[in-house]
Residue frames relative to the residue before (quaternion, step in Angstrom):
aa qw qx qy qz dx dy dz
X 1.0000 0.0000 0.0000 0.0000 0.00 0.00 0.00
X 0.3248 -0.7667 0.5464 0.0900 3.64 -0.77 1.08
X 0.3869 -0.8336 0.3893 0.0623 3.54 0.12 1.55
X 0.5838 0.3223 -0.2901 0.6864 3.62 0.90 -1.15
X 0.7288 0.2514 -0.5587 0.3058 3.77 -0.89 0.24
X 0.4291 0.5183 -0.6655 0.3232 4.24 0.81 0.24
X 0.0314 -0.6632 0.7410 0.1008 3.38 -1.57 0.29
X 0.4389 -0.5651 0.6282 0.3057 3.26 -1.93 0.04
X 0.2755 -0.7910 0.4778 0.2647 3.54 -0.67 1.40
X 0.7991 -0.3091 0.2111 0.4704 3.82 -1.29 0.70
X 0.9096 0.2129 -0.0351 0.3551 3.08 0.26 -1.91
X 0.1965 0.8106 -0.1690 0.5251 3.15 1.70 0.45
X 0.8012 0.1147 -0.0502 0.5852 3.29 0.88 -1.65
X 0.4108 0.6512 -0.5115 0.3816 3.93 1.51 0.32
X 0.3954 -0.8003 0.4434 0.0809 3.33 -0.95 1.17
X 0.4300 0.8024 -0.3071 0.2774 2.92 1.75 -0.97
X 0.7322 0.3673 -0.1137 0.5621 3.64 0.77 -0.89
X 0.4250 -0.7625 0.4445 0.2010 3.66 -0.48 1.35
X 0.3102 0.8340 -0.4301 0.1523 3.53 1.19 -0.95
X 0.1654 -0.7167 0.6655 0.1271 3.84 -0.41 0.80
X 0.2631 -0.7267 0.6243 0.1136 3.64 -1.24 1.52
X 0.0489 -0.7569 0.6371 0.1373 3.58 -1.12 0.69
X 0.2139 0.8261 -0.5194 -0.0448 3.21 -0.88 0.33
X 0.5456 -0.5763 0.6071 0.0418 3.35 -1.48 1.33
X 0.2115 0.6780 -0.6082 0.3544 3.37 -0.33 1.89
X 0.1645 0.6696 -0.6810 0.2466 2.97 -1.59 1.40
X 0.3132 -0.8121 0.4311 0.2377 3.21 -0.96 1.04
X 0.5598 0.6514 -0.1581 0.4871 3.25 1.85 0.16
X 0.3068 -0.8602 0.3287 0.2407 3.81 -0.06 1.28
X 0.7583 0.4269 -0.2034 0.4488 3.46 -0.49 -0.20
X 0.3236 0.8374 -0.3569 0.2584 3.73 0.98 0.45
X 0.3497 -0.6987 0.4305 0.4519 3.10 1.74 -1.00
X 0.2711 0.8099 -0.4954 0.1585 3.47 0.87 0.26
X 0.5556 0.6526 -0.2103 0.4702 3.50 1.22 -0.87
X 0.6215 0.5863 -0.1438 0.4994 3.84 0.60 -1.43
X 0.7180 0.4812 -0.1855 0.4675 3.08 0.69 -2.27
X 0.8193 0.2541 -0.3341 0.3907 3.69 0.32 -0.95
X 0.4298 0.6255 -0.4938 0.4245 3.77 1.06 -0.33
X 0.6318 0.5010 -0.3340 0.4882 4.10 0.74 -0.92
X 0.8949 0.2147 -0.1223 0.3716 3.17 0.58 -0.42
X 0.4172 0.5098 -0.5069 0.5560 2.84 1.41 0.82
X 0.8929 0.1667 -0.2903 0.3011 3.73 0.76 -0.49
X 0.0207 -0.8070 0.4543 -0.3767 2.77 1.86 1.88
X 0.7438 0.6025 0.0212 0.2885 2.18 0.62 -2.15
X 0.5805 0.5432 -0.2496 0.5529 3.62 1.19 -1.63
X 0.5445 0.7109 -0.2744 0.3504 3.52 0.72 -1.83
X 0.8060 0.3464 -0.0833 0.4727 3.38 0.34 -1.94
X 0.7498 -0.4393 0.3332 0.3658 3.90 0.95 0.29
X 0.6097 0.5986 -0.3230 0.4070 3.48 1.17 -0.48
X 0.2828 -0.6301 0.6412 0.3345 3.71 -1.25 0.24
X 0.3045 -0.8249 0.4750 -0.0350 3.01 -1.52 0.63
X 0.0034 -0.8088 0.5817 0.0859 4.02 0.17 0.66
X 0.2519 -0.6208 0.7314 0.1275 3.83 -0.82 1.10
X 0.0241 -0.6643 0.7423 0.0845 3.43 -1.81 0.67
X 0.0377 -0.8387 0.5389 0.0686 3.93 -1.03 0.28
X 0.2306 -0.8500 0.4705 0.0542 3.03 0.14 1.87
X 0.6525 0.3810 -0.5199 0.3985 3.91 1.02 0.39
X 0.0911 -0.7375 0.6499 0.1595 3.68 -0.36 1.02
X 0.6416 0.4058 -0.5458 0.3547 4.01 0.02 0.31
X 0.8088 0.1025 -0.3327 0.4740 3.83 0.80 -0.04
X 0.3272 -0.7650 0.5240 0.1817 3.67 1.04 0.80
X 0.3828 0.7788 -0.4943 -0.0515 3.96 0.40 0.70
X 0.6231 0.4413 -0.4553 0.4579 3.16 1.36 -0.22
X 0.4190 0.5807 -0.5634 0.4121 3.91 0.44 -0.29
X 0.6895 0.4615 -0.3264 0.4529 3.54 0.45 -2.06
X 0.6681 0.5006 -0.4062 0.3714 3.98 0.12 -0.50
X 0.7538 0.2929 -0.3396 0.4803 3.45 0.58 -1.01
X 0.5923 0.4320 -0.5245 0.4330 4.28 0.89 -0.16
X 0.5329 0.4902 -0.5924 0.3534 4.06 0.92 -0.08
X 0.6661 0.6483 -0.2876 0.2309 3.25 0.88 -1.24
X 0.4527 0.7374 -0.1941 0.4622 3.69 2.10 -1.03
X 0.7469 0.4381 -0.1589 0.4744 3.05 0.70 -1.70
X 0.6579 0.4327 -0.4354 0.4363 3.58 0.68 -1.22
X 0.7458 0.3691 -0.3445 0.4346 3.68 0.54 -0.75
X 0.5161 0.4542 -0.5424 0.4828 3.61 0.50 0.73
X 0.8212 0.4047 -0.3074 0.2596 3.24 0.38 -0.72
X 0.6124 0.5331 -0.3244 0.4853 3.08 1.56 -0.77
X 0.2682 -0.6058 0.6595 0.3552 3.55 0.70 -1.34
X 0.3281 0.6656 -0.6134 0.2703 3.24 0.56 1.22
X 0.5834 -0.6192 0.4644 0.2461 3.38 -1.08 0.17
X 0.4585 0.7574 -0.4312 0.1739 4.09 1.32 -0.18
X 0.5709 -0.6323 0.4551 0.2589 3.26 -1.43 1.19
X 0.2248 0.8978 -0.3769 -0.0359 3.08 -0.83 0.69
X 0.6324 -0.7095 0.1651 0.2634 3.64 -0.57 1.09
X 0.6195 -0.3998 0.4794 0.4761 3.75 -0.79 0.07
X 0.3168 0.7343 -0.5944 -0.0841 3.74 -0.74 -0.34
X 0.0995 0.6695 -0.7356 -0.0273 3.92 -1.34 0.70
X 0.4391 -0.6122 0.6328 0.1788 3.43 -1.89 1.39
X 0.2361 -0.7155 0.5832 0.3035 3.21 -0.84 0.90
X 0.5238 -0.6852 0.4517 0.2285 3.75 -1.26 0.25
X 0.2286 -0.5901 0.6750 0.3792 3.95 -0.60 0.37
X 0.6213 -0.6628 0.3888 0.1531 2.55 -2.07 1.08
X 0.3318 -0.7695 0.5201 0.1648 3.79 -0.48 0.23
X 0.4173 0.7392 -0.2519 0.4648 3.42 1.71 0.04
X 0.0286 -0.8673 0.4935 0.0589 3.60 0.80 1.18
X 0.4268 0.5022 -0.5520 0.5108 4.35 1.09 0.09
X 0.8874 0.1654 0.1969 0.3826 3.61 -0.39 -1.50
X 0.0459 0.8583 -0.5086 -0.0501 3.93 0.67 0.84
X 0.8210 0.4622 -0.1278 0.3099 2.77 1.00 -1.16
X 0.3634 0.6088 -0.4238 0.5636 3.49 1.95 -0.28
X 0.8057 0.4463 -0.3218 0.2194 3.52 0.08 -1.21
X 0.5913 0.5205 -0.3234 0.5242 3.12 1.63 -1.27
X 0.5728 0.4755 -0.4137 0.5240 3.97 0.28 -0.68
X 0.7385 0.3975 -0.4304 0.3337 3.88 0.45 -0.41
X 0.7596 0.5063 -0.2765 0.3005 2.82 1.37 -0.56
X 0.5011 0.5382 -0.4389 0.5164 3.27 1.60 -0.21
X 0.6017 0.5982 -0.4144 0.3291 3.55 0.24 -0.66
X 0.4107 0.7289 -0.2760 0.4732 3.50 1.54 -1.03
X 0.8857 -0.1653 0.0762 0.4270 3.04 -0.49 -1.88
X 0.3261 0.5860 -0.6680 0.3226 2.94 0.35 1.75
X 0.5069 0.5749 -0.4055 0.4981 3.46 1.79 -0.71
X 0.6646 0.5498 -0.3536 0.3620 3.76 0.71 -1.18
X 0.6108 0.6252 -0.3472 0.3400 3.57 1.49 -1.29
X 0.7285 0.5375 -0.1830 0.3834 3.60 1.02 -1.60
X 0.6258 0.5998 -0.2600 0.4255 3.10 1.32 -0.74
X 0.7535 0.3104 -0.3012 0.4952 3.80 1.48 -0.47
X 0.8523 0.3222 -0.1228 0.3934 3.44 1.23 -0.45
X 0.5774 -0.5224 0.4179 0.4681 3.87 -1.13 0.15
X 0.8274 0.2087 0.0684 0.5168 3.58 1.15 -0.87
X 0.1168 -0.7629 0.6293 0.0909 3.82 -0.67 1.13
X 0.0882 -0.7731 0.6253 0.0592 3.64 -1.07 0.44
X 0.1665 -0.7598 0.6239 0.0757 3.61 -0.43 1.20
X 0.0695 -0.6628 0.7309 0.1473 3.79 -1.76 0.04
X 0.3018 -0.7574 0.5692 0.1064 3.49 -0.70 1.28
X 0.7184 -0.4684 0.3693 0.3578 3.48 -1.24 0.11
X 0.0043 0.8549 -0.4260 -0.2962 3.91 -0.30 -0.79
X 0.2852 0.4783 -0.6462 0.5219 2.21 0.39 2.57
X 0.3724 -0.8053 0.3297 0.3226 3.08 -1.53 -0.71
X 0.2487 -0.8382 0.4844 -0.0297 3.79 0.39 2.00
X 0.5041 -0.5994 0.3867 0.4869 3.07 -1.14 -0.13
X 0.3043 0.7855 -0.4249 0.3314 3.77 1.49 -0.63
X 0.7900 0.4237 -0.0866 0.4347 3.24 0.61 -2.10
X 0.3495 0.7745 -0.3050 0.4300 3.40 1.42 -0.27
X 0.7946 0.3682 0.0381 0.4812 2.95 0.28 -2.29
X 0.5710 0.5420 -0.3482 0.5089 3.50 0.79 -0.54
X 0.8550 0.2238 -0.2468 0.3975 3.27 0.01 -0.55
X 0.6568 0.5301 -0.3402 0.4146 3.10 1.05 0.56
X 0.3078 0.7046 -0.2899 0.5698 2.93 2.49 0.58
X 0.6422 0.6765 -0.2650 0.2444 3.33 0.99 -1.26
X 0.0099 -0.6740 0.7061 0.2170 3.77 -0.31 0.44
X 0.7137 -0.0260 -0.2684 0.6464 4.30 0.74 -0.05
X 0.0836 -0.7307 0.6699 0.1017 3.01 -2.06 1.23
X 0.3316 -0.7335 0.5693 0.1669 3.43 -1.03 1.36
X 0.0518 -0.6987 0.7123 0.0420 3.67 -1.26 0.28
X 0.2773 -0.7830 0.5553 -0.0405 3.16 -0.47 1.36
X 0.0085 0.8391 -0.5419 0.0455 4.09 0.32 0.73
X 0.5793 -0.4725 0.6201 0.2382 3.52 -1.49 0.63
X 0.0429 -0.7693 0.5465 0.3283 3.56 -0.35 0.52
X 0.3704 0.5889 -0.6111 0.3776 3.49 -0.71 1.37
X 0.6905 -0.5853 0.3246 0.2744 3.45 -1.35 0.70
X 0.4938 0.6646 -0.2949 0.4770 3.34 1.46 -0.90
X 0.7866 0.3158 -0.1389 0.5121 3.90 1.21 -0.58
X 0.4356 0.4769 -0.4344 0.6278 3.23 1.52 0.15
X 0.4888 0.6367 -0.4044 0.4383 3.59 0.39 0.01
X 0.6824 0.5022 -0.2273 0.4801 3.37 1.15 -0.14
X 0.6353 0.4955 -0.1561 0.5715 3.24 1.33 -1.26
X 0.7665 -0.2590 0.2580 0.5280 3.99 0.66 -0.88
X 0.6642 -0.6330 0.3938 0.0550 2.88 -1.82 1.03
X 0.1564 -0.8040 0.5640 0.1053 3.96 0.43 1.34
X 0.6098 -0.4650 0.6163 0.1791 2.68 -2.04 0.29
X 0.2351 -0.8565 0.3851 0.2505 3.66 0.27 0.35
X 0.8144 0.3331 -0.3045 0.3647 3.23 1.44 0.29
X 0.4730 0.5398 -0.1891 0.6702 3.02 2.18 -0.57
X 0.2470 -0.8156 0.4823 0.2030 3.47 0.42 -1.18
X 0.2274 0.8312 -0.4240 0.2787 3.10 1.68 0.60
X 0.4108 -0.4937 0.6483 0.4089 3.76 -1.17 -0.26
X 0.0776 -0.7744 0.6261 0.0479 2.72 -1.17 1.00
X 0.7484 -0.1956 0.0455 0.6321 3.40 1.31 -0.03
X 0.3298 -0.6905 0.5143 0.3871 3.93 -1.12 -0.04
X 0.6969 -0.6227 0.3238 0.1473 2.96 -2.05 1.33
X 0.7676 -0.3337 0.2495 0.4871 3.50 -0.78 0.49
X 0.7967 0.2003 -0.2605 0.5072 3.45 0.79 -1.19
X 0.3652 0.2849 -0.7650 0.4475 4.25 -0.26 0.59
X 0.5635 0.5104 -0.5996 0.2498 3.59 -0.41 -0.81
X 0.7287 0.4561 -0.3027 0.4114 3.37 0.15 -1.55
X 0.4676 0.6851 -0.2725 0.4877 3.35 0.87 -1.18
X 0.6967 0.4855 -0.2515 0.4643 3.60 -0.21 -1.53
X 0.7311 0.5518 -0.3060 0.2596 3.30 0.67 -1.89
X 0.6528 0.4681 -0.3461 0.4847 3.32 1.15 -1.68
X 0.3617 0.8219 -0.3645 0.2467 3.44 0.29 -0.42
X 0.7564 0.4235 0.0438 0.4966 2.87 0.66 -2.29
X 0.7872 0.4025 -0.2087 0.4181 3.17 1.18 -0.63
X 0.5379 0.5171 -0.3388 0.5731 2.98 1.12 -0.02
X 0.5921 0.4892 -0.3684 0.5239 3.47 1.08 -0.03
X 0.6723 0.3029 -0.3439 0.5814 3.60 0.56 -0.99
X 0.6049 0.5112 -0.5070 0.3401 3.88 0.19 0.19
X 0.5710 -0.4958 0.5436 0.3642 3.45 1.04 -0.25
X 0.6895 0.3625 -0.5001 0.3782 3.94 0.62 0.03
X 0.7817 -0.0601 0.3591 0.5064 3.08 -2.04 -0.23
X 0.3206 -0.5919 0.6826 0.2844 3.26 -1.96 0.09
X 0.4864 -0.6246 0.5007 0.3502 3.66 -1.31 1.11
X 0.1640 -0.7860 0.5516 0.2259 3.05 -1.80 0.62
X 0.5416 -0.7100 0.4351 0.1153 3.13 -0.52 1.41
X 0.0047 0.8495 -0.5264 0.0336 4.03 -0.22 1.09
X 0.0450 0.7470 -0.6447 -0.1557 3.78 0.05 0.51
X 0.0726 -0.7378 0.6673 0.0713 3.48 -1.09 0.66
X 0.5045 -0.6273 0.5655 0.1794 3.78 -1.45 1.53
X 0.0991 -0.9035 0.4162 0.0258 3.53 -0.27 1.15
X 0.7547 0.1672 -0.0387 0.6332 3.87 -0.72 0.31
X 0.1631 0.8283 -0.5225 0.1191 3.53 0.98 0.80
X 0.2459 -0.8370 0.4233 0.2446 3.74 -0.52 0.51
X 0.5921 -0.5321 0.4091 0.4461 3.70 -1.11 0.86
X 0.6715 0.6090 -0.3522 0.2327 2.87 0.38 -0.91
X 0.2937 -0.6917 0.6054 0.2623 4.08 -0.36 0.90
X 0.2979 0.7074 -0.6377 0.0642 3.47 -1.12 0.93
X 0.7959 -0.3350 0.3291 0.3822 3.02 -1.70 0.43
X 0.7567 0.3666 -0.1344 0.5243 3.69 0.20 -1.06
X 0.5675 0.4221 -0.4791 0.5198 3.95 0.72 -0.22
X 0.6776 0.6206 -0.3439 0.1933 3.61 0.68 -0.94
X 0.7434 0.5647 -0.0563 0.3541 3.00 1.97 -1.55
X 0.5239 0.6064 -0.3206 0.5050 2.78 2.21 -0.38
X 0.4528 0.7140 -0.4092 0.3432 3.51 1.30 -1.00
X 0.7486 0.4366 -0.1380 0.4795 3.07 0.12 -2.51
X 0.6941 0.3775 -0.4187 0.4475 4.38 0.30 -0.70
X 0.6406 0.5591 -0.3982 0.3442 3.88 0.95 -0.07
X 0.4379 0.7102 -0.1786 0.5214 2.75 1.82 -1.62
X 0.8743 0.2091 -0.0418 0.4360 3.84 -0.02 -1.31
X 0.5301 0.5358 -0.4495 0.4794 3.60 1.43 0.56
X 0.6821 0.6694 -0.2345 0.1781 2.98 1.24 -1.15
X 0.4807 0.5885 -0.3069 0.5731 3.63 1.66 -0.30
X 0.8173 0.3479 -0.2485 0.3863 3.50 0.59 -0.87
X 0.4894 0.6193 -0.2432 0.5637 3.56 1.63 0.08
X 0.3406 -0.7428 0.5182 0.2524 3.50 0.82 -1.16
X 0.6447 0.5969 -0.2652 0.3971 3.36 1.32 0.13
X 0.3173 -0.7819 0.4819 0.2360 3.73 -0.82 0.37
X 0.2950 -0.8968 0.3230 0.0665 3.46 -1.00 0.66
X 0.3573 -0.7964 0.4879 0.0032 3.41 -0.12 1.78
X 0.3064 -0.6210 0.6891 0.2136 3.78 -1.39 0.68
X 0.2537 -0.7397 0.5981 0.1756 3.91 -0.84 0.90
X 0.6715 -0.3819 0.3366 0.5385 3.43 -1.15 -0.98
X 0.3709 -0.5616 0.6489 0.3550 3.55 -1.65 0.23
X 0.6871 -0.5967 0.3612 0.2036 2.57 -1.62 1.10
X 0.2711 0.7908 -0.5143 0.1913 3.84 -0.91 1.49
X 0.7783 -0.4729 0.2526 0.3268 2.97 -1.33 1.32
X 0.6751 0.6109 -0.3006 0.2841 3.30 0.80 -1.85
X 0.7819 0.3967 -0.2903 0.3835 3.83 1.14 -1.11
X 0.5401 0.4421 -0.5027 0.5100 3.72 1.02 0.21
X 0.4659 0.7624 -0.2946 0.3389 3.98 1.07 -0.05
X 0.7592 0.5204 0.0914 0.3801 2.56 1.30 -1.43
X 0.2935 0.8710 -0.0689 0.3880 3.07 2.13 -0.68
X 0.7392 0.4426 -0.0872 0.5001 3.15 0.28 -1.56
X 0.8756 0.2276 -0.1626 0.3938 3.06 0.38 -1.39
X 0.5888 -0.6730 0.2576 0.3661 3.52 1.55 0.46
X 0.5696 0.6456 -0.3642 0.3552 3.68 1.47 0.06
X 0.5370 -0.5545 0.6076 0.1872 3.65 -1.35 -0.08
X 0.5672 -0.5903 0.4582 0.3462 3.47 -1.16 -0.11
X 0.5353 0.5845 -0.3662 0.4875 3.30 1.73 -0.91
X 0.6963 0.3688 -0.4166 0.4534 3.95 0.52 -0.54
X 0.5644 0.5383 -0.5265 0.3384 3.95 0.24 0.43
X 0.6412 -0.2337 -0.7213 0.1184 1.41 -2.10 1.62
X 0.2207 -0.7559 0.6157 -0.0264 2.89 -1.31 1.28
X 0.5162 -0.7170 0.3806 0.2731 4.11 -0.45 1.10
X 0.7289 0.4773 -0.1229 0.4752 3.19 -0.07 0.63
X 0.8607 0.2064 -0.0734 0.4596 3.38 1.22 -0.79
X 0.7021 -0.6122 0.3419 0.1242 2.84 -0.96 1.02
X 0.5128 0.5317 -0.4384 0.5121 3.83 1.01 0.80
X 0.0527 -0.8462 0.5110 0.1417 4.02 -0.23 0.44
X 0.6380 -0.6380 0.2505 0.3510 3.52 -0.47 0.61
X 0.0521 0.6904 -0.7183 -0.0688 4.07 0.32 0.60
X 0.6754 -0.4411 0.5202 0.2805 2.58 -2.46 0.32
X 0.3880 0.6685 -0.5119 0.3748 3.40 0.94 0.05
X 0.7491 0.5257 -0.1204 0.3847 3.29 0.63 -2.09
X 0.6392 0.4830 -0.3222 0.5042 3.72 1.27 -0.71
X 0.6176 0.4320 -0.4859 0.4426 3.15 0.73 -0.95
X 0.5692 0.4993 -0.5644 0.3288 4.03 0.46 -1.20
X 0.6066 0.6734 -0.3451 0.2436 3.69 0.44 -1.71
X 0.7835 0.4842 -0.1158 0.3719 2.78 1.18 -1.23
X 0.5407 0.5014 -0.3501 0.5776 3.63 1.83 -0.12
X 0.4106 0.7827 -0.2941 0.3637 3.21 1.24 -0.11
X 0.7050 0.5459 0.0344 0.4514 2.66 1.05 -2.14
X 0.7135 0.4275 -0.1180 0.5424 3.21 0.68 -1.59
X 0.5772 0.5947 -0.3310 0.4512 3.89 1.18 -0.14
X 0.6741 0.4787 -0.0891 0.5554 3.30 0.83 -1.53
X 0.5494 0.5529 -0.3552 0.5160 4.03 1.31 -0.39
X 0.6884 0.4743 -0.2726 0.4762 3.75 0.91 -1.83
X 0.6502 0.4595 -0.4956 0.3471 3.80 0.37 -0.94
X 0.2016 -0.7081 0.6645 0.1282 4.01 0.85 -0.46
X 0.1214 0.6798 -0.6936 0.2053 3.63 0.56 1.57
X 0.6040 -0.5783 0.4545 0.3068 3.32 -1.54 1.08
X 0.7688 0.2648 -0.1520 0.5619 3.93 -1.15 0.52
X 0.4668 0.6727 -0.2985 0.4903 3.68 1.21 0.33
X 0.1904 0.7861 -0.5874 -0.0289 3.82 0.69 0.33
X 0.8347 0.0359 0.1386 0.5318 3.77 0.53 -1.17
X 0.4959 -0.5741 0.5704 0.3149 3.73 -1.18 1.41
X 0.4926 -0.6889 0.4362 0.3041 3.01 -1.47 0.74
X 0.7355 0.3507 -0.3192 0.4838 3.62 -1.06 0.33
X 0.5674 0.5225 -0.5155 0.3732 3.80 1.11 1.22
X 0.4509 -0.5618 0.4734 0.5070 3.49 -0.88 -0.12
């Protein structure tokens, strides 16, 4: 990743509009990063807030595709489900200047995003583009959904392979760090940086522990805080298709009854959307 080419786009750095930007970045696929921000986008709806969705991967459009499954299911059923603004931003096709254009265009409809809602949520690619670039340098909160396994700590910082010590941070905190800094010399807020332990398994093992404690002890030297996500269940690749969340269960009509499995998920939900400490956020929805 090439650090001196992130910028802050124009409209991006206009304060004027209060809108709080989330965004869901990882240079690593399969993290849940998608899932994670859909939950909290209809956390988020749930708790009274308006919402603008953005999807910065236009070649597999999955979070867009989630919230148009989610449209349809409530057309067809005649449910009632909240549901968010969403636009896919495009890679550019502009072989002089790709990256001017694509930065114009996020800059666009992020201005368009802030302008309709209390709260914008981006999903980046999991790779690195320039799109994904800019996006996270939008972020006043950035979430990083990880695999909990070493193979994804690999992202966050460099181990010792026998001690497991830190031995320094990985290419991305750098990048990370970078927006940071800039957003500081811009005069904004400072980003807050959420890693969250994903698809964590029930299971107590040796190797879940060590990832804990290297996340735990990276996490001061990174600048980031650390969130428990969801354990890992069938129910949330289930759910997909029909465009819903755990927060919409039970739902009349459909065939999914509420195990304790599904409360407990609801509940990581809950206890997620609490850690990010989004502004105008007192309480996840469905607590006392």
């Amino acid at each position: 990743m090439e650090l001196n080419k992130t910028v802050l786009p124009d409209a991006v750095a206009d304060a004027t509009k209060r809108a709080h930007v989330i965004v869901f970045g990882n240079e690593k696929g399969g993290t849940g990063k998608t899932t994670t921000a859909m939950h909290i986008v209809v956390a988020l709806l749930r708790s009274g807030k308006t919402v603008s969705a953005i999807d910065l991967d236009s070649r597999q459009r999955t979070f867009a595709r989630y919230i148009e499954n989610r449209k349809e299911f409530a057309e067809r059923t005649g449910h009632a489900l909240p549901l968010p603004d969403v636009e896919v931003v495009e890679r550019s096709k502009n072989a002089g200047d790709s990256a001017a254009d694509e930065n114009a265009r996020l800059s666009d409809a992020i201005a368009r995003a802030k302008q309709a809602a209390d709260f914008v949520v981006i999903d980046t690619p999991g790779n690195d583009t320039n799109l994904s670039r800019q996006g996270h340098a939008a972020a006043d909160t950035l979430v990083t959904p990880m695999n909990d396994s070493f193979l994804d700590f690999d992202l966050l910082a460099k181990l010792d392979p026998e001690t497991l010590d830190i031995k320094g941070p990985s290419l991305y905190s750098e990048f990370v760090w970078d927006c940071r800094k800039r957003r500081l010399i811009a005069s904004r807020a400072n980003l807050d940086w959420v890693v969250m332990r994903n698809r964590v398994s029930s299971i107590e093992a040796r190797n879940k522990r060590k990832v804990a404690a290297a996340v735990e002890r990276v996490s001061s030297r990174i600048g980031c805080r650390v969130a428990s996500g969801f354990s890992e269940r069938v129910i949330f690749r289930e759910l997909f298709p029909l465009g819903l969340t755990m927060l919409d269960l039970p739902l009349a009509g459909l065939a999914m009854p509420l195990t304790m499995s599904h409360i407990a998920a609801r509940q990581e939900v809950r206890e997620l959307l609490s850690t990010l400490r989004l502004p105008g956020v007192e309480k996840a929805p469905g607590t006392a």
